[in-house]
N, CA, C and O of each residue as an XYZ file, in Angstrom:
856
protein
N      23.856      5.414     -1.942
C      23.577      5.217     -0.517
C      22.086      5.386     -0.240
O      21.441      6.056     -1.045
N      21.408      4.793      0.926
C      19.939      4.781      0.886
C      20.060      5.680      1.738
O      20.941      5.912      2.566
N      18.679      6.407      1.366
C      18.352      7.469      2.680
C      17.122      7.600      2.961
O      16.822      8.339      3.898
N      16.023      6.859      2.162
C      14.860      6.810      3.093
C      14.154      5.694      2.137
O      14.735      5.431      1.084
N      13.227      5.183      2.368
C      12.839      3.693      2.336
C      11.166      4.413      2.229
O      10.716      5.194      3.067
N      10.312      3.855      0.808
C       9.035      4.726      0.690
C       7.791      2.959      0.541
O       7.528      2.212     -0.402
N       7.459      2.982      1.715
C       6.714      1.589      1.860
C       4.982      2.376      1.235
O       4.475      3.489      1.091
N       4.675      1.083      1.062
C       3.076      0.606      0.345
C       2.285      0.525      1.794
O       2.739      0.453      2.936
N       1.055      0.560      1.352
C       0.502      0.483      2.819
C      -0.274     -1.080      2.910
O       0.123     -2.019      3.601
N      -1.460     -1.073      2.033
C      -2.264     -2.463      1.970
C      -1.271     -3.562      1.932
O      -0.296     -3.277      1.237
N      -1.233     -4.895      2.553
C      -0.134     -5.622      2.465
C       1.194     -5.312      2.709
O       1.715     -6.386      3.013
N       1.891     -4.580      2.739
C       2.820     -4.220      3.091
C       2.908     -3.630      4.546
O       3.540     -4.370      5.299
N       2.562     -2.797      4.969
C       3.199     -2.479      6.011
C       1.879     -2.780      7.380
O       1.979     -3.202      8.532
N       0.714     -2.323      6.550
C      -0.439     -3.352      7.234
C      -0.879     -4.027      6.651
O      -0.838     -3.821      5.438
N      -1.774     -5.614      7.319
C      -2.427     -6.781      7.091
C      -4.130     -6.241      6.823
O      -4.988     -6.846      7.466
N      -4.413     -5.533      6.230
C      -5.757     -4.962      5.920
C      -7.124     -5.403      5.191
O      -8.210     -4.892      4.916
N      -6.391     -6.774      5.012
C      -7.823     -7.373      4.122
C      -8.699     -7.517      4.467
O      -9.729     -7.456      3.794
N      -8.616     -7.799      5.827
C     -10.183     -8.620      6.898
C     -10.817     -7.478      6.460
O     -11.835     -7.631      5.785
N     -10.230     -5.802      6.825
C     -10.924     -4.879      6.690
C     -11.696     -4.357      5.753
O     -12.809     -3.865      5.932
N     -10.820     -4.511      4.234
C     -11.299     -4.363      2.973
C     -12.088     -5.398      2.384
O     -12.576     -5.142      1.284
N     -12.292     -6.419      2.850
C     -13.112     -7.706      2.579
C     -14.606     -6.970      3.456
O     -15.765     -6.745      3.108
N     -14.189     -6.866      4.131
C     -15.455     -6.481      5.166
C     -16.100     -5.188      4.848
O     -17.316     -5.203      5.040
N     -15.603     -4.058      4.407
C     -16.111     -2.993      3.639
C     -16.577     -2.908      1.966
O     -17.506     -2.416      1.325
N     -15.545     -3.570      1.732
C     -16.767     -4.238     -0.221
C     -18.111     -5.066      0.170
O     -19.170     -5.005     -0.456
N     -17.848     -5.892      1.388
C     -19.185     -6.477      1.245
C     -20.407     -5.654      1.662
O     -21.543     -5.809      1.212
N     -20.047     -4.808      2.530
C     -20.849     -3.827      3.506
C     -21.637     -3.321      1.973
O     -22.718     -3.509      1.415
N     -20.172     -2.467      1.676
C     -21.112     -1.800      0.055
C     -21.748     -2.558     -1.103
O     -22.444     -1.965     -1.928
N     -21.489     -3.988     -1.173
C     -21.955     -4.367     -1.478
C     -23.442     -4.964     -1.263
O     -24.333     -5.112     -2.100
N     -23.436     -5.204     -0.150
C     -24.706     -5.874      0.456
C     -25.683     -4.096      0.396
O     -26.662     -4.041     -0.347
N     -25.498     -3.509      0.772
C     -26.443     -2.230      0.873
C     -27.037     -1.689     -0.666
O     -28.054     -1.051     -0.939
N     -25.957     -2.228     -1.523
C     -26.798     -2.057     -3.191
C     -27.473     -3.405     -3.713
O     -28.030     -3.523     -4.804
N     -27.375     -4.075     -3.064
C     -28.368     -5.694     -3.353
C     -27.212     -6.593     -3.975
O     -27.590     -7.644     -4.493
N     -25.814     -6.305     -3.989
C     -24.716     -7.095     -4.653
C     -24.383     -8.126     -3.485
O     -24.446     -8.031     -2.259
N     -23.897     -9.432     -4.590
C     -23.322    -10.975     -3.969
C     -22.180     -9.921     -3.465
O     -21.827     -8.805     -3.844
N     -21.714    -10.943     -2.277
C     -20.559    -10.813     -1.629
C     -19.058    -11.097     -2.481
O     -18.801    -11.967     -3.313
N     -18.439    -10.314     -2.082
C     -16.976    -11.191     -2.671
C     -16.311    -12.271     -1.044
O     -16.583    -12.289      0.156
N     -15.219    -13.124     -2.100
C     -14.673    -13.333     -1.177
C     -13.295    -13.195     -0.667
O     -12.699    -12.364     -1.353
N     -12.236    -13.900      0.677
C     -11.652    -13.275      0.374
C     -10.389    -13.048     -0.193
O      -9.654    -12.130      0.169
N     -10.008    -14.174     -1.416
C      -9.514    -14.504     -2.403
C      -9.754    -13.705     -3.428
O      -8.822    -13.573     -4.220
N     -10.601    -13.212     -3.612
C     -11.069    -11.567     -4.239
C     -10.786    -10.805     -4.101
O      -9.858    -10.516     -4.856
N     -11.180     -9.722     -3.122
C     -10.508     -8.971     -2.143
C      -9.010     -8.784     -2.559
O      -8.454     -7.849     -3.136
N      -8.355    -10.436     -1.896
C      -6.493     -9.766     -2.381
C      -6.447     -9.881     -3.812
O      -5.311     -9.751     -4.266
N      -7.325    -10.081     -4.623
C      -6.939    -10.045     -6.095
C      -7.408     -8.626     -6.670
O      -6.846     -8.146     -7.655
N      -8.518     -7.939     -5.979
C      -8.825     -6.651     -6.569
C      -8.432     -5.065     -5.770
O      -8.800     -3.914     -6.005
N      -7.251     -5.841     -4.446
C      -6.897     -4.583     -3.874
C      -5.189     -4.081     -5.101
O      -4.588     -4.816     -5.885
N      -4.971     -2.853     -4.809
C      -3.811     -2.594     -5.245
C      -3.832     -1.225     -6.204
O      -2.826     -0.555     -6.435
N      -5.385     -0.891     -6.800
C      -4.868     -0.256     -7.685
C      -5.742      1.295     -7.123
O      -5.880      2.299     -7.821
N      -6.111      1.164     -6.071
C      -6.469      2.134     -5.469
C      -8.133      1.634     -5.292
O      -8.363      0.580     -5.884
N      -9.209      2.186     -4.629
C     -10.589      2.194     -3.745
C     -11.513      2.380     -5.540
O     -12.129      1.342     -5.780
N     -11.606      3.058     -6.263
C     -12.076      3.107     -7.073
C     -12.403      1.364     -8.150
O     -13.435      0.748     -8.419
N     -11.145      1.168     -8.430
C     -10.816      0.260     -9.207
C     -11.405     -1.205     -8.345
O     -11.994     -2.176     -8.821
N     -11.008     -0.942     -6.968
C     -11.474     -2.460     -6.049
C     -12.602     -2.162     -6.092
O     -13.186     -3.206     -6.383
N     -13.683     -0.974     -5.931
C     -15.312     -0.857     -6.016
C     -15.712     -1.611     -7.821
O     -16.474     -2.520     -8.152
N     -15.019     -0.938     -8.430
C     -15.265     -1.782     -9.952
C     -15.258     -3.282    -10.389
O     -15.899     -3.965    -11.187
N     -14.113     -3.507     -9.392
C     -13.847     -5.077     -9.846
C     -14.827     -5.994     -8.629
O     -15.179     -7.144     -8.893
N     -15.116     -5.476     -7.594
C     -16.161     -6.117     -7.038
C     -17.409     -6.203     -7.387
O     -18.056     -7.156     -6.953
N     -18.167     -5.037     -8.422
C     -19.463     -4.623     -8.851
C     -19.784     -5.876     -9.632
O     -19.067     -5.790    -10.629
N     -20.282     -6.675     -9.686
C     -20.906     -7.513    -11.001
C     -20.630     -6.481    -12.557
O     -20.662     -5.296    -12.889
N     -20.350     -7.869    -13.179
C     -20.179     -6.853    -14.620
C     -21.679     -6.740    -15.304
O     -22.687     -7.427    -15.468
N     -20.974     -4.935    -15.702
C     -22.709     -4.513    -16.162
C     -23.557     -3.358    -14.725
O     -24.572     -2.661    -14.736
N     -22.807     -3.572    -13.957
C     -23.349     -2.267    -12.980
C     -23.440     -1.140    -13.419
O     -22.485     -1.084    -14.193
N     -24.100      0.106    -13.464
C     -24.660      1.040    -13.883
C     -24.318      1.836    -12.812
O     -24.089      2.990    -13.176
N     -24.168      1.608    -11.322
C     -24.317      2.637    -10.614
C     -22.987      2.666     -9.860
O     -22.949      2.798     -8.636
N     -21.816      2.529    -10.680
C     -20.239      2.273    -10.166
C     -20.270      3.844     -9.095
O     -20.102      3.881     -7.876
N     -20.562      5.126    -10.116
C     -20.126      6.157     -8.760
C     -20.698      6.309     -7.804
O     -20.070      6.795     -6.863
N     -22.306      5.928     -7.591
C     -23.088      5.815     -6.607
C     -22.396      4.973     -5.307
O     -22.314      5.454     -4.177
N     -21.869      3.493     -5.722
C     -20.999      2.462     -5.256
C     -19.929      2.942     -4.802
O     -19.935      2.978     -3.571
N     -18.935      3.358     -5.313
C     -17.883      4.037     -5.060
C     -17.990      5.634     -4.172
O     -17.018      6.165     -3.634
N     -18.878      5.993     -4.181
C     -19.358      7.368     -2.836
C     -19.632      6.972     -1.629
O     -19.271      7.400     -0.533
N     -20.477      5.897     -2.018
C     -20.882      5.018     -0.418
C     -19.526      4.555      0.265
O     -19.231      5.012      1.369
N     -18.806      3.765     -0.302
C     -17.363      3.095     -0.529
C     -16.530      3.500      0.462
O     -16.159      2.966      1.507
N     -16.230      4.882     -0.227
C     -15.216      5.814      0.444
C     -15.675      6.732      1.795
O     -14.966      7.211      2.679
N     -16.969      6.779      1.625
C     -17.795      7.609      2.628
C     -17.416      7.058      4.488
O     -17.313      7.642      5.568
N     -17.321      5.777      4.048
C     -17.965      4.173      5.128
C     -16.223      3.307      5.583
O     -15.956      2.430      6.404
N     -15.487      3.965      4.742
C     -14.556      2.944      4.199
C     -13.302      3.313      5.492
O     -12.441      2.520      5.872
N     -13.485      4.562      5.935
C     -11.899      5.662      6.814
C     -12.210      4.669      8.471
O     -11.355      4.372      9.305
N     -13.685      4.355      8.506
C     -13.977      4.122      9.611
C     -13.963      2.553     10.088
O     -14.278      2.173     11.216
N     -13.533      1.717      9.003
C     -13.286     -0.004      9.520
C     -11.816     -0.191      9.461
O     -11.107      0.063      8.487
N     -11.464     -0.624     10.515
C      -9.736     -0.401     11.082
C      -9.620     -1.791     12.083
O      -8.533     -2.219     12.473
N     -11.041     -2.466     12.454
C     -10.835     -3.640     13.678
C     -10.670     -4.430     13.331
O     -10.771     -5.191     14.294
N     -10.364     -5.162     12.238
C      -9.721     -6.071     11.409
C      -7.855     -6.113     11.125
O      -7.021     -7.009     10.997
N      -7.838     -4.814     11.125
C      -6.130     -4.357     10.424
C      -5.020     -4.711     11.990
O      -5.123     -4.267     13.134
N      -4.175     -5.523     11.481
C      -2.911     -5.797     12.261
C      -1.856     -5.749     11.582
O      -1.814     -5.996     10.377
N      -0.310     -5.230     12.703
C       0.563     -5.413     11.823
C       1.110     -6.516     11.311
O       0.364     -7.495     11.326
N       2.554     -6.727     10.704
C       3.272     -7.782     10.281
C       3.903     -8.376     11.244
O       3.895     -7.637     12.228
N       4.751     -9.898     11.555
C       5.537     -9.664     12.945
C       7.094     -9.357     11.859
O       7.490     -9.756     10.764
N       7.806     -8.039     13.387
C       8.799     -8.288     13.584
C       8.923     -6.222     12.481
O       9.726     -5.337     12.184
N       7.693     -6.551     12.375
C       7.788     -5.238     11.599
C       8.522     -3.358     12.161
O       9.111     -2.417     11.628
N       7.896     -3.790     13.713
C       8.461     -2.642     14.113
C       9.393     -2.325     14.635
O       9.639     -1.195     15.058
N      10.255     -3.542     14.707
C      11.548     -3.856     14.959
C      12.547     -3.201     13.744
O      13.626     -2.609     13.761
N      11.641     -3.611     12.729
C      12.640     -3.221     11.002
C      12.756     -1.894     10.878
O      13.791     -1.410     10.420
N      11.699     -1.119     11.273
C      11.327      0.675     10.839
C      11.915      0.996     11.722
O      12.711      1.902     11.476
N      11.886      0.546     13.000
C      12.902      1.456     14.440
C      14.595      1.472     14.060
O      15.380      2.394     14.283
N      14.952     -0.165     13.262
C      16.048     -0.330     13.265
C      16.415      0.168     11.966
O      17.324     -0.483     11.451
N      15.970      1.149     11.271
C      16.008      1.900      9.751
C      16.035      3.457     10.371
O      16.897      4.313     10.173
N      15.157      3.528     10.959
C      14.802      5.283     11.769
C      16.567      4.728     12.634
O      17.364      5.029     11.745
N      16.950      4.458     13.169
C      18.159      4.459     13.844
C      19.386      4.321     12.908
O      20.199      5.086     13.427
N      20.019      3.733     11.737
C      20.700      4.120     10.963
C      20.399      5.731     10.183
O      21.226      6.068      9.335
N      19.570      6.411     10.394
C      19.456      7.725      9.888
C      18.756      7.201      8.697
O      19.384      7.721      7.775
N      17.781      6.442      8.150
C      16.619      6.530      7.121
C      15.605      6.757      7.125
O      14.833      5.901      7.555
N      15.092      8.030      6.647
C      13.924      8.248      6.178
C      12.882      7.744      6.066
O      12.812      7.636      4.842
N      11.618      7.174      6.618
C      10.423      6.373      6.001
C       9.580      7.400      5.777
O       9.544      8.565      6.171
N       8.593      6.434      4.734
C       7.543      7.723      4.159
C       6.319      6.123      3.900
O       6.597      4.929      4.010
N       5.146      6.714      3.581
C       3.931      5.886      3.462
C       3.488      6.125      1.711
O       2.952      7.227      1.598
N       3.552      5.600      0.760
C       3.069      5.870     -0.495
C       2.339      4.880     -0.887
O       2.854      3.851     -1.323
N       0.803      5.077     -0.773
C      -0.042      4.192     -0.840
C      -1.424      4.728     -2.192
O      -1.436      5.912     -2.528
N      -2.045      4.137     -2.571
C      -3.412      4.092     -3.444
C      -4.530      4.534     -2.382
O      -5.338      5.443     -2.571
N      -4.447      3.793     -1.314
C      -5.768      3.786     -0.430
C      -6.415      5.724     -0.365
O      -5.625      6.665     -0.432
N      -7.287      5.823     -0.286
C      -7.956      7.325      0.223
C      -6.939      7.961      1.212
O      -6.473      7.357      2.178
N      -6.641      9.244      0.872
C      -6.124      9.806      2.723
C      -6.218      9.974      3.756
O      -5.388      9.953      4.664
N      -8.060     10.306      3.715
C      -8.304     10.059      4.644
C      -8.234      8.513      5.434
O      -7.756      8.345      6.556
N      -8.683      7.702      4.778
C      -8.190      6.103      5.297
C      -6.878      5.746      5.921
O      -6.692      4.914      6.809
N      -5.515      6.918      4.989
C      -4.626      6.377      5.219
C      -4.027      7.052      6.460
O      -3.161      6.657      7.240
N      -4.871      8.394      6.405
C      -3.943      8.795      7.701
C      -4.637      8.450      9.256
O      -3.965      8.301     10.276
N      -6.005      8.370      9.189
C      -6.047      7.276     10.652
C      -5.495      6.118     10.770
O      -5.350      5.685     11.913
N      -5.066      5.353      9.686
C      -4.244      4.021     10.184
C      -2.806      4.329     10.450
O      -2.198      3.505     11.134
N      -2.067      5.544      9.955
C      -0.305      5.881     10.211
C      -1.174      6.482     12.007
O      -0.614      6.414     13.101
N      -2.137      6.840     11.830
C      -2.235      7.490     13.040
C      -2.150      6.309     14.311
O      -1.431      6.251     15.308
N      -3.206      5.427     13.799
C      -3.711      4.470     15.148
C      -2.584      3.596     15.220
O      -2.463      3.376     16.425
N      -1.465      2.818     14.454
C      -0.801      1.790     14.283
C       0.438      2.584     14.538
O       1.178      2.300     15.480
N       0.625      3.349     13.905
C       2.207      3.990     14.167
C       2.460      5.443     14.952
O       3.119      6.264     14.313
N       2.105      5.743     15.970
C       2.565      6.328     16.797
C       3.503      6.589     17.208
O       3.723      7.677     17.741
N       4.464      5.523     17.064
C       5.657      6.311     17.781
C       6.622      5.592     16.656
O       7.534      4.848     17.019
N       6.406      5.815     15.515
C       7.096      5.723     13.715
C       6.939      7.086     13.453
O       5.785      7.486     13.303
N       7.615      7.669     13.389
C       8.179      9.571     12.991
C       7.995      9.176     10.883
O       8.953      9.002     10.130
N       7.097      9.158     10.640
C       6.701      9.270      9.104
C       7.243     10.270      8.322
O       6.344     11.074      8.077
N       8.391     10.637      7.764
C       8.667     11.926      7.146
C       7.700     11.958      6.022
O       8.156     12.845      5.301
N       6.640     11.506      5.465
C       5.577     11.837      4.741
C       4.900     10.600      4.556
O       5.318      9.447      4.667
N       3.383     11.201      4.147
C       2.178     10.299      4.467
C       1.176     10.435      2.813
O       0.762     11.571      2.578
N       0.947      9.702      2.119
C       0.585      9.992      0.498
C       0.041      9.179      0.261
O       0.534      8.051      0.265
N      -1.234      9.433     -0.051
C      -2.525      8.521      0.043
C      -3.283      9.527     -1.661
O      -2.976     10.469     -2.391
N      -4.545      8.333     -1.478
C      -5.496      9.538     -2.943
C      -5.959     10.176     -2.560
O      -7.055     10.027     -2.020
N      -5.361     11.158     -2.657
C      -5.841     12.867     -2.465
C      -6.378     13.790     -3.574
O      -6.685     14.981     -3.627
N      -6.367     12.544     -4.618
C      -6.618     13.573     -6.089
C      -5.445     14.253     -7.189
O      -5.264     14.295     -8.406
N      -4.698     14.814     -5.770
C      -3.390     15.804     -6.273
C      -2.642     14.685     -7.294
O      -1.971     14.947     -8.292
N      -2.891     13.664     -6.865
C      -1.516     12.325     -8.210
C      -2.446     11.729     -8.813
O      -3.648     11.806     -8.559
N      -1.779     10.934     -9.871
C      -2.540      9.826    -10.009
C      -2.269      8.531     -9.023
O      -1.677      8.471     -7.946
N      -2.727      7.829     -9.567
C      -2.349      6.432     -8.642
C      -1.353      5.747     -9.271
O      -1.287      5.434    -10.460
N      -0.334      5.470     -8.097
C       0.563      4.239     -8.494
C      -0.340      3.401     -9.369
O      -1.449      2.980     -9.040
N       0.461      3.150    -10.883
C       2.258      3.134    -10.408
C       2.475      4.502    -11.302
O       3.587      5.008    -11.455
N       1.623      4.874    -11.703
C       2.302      6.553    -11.812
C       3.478      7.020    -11.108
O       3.331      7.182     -9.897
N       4.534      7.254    -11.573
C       5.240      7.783    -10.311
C       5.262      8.652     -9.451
O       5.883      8.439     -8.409
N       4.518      9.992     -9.685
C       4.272     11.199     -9.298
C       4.455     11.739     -7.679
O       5.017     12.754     -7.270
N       3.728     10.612     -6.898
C       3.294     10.654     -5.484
C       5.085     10.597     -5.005
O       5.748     11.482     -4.463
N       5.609      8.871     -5.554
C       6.789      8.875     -4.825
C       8.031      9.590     -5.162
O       9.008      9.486     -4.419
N       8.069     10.440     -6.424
C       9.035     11.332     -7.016
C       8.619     12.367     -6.119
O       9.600     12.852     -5.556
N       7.051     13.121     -5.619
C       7.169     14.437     -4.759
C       7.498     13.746     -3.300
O       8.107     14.516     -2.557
N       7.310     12.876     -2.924
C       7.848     12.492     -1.712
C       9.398     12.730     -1.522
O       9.833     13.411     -0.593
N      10.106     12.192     -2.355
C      12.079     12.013     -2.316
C      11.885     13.657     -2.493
O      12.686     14.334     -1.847
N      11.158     14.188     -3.093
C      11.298     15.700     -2.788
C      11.288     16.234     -1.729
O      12.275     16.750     -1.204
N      10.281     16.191     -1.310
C       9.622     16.861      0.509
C      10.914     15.822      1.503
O      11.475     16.157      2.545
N      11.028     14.894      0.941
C      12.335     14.425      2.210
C      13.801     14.755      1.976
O      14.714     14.540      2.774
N      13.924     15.453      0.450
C      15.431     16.095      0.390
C      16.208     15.470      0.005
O      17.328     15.959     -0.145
N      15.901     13.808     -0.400
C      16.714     12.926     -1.410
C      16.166     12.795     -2.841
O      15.121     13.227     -3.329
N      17.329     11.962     -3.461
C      17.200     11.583     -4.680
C      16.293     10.593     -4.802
O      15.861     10.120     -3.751
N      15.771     10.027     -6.152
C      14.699      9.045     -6.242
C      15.274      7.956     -6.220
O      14.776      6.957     -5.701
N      17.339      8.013     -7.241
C      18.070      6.772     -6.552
C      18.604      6.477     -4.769
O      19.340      5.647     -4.235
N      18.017      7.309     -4.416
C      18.766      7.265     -2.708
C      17.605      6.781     -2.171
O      17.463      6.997     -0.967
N      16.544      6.053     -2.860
C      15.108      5.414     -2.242
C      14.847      4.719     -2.614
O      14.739      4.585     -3.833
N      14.476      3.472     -1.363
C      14.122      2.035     -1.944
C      12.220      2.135     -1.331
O      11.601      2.449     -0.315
N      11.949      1.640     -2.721
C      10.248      1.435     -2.725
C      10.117      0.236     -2.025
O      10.893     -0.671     -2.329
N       9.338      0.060     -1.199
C       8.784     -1.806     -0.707
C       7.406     -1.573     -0.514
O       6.753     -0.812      0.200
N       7.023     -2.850     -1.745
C       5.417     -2.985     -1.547
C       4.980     -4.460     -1.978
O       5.806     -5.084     -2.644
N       4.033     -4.948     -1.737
C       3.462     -5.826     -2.011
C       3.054     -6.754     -3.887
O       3.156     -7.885     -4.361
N       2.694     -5.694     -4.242
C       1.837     -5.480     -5.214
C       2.580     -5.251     -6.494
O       3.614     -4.584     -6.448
N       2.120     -5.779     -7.728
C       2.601     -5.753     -9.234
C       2.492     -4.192     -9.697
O       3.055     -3.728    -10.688
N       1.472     -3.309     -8.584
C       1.815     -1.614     -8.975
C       3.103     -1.154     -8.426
O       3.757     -0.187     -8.817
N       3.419     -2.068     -7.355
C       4.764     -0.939     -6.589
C       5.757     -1.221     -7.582
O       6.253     -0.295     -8.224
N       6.151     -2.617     -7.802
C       7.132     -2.747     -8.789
C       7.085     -2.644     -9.998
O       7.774     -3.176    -10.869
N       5.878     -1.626    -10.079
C       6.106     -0.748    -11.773
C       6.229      1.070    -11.371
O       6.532      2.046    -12.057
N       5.893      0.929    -10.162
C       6.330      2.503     -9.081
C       7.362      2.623     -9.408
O       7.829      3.375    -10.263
N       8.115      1.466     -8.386
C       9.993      1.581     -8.136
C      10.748      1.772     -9.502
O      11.712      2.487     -9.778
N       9.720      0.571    -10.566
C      10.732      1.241    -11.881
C      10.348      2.667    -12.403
O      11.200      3.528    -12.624
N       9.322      2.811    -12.542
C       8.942      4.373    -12.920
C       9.566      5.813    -12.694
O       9.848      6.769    -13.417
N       9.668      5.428    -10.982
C      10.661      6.481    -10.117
C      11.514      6.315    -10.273
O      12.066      7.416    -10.282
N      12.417      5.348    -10.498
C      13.722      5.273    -10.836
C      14.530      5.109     -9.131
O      15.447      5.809     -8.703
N      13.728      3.799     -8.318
C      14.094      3.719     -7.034
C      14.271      2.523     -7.057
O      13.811      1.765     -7.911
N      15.176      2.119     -5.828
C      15.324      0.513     -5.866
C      14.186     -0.199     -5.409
O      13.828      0.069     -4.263
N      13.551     -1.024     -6.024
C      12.139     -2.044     -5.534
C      12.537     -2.823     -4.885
O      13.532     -3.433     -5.277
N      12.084     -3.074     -3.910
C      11.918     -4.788     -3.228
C      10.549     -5.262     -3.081
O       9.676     -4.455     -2.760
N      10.318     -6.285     -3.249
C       8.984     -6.968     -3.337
C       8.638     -7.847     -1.824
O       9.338     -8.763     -1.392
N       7.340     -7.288     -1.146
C       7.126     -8.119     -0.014
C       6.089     -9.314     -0.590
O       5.106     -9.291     -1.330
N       6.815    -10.371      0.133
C       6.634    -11.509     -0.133
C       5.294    -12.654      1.169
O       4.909    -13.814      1.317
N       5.092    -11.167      1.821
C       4.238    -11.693      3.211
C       2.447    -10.760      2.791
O       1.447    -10.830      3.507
N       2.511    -10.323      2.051
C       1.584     -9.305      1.245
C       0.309    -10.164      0.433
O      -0.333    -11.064      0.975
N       0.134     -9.779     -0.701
C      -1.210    -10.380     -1.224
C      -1.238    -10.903     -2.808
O      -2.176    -11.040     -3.594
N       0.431    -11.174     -2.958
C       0.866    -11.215     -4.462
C       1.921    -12.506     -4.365
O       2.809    -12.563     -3.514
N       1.679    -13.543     -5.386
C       2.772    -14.176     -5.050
C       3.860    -13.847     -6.334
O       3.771    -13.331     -7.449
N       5.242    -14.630     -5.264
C       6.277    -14.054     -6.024
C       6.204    -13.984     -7.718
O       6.559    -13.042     -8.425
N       5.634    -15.274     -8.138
C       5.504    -15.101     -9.727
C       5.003    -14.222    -10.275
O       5.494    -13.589    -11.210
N       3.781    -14.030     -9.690
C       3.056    -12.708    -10.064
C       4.034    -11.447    -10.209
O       4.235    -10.891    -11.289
N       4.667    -11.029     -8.893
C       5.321    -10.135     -8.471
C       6.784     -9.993     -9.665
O       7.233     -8.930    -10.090
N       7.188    -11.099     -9.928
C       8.475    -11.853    -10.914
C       8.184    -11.279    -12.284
O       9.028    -10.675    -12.947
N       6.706    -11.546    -12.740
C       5.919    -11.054    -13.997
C       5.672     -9.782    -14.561
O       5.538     -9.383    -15.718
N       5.635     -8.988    -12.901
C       5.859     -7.362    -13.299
C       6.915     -6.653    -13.139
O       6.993     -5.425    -13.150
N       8.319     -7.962    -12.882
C       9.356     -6.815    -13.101
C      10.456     -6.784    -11.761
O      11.624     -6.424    -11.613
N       9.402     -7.365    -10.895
C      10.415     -7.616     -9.490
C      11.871     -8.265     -9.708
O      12.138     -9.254    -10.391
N      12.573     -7.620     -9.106
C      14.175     -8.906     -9.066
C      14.367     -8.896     -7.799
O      15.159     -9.808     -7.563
N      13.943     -8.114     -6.401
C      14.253     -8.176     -5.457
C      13.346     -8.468     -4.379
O      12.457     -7.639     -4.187
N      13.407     -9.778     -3.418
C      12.341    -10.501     -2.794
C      12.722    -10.518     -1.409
O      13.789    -10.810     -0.868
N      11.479    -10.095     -0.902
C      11.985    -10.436      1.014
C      11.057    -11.036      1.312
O      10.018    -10.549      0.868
N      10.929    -12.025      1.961
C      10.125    -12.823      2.811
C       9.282    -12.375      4.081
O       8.052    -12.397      4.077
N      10.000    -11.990      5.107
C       9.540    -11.083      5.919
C      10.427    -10.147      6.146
O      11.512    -10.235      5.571
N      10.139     -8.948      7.113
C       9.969     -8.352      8.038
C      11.564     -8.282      8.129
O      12.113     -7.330      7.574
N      12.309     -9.194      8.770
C      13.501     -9.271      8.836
C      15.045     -9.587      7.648
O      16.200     -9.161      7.625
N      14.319    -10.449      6.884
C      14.978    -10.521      6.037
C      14.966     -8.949      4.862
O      15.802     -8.770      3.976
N      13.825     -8.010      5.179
C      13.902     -6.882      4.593
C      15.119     -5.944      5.150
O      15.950     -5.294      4.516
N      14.962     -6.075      6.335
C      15.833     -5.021      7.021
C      17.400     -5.209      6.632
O      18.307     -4.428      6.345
N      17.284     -6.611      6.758
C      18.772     -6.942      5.794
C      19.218     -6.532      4.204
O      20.312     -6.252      3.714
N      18.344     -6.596      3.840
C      18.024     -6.278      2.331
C      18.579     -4.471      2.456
O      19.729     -4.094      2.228
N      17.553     -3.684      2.823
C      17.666     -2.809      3.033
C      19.248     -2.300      3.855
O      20.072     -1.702      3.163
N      19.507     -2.542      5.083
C      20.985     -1.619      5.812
C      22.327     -2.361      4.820
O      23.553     -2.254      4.833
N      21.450     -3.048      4.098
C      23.098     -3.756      3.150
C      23.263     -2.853      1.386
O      24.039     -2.487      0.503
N      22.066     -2.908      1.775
C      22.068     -1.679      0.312
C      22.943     -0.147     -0.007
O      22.756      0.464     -1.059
């Protein structure tokens, strides 16, 4: 039986690229680096702020932690780009009302992640919020979403992972949770197919089905 539902944040539950497109270039442009674009961007988000500062650097950069301090420093504070999904808050209200659990298990910084659960979801009751804090590694480690089903009092099979990204659906298998793959995110299905996905939602609605039928 499901009892709480542990969503991804980038692509998944927010549309965040304008933002993260717009903050690599920032850091980029301030160390004398070409721009990416933003076909880039969704190809180098996913594996957490570190790894997207790396894969944006030209190869052969020397000053990755310098890059990556600025990064994160600059990074909590661009949010005017980020919108939700449609139909999205229809799905989490109508999940919080069957008695399920949501939780946020994301790569992004914490601090990043908790002004956006802050500014966007207000009135979404988050039973936990798990961002890079240091304390885990990064998805798809499982670590973050195994202490989460902890702090919420279920099993890791009584939790379905939904994320975007070829890390969540090596999360969901890791944790030993049911995956579903969002299909409105920054990965296409093959990709998503390649790391393991068997379970696909399109949007927003067709998740929620996915999910109260589970």
């Amino acid at each position: 039986m499901l009892k709480a539902v542990l969503f991804d944040l980038d692509g998944t539950l927010l549309d965040t690229i304008g933002d993260i497109e717009e903050r690599t270039n920032t850091m980029l442009l301030h160390f004398g680096y070409p721009p990416i674009s933003r076909t880039q961007a969704k190809a180098y988000v996913g594996d957490g702020a570190r790894r997207l500062v790396e894969r944006a650097l030209p190869q052969g950069a020397e000053n990755i932690d310098e890059c990556y301090a600025y990064f994160k420093a600059n990074f909590a504070s661009g949010n005017a780009l980020t919108e939700l999904f449609p139909y999205e808050r229809e799905c989490l209200l109508a999940l919080l009302k069957k008695g399920i659990k949501l939780a946020v298990i994301t790569n992004k910084p914490q601090d990043a992640t908790d002004r956006l659960v802050e500014k966007f979801f207000k009135d979404i009751p988050f039973g936990f919020v798990g961002g890079d804090s240091g304390m885990f590694p990064c998805k798809p480690d499982p670590s973050l979403a195994q202490y989460c089903a902890l702090k919420l009092r279920v099993a890791p099979s009584e939790c379905a992972f939904v994320g975007d990204g070829e890390t969540d659906v090596r999360t969901a298998l890791n944790a030993g949770m049911f995956g579903v793959s969002a299909l409105w995110g920054y990965r296409s299905k093959q990709q998503l197919a390649d790391a393991g996905a068997t379970v696909f939602a399109r949007d927003f609605s067709e998740l929620e089905k996915i999910l109260l039928g589970a």
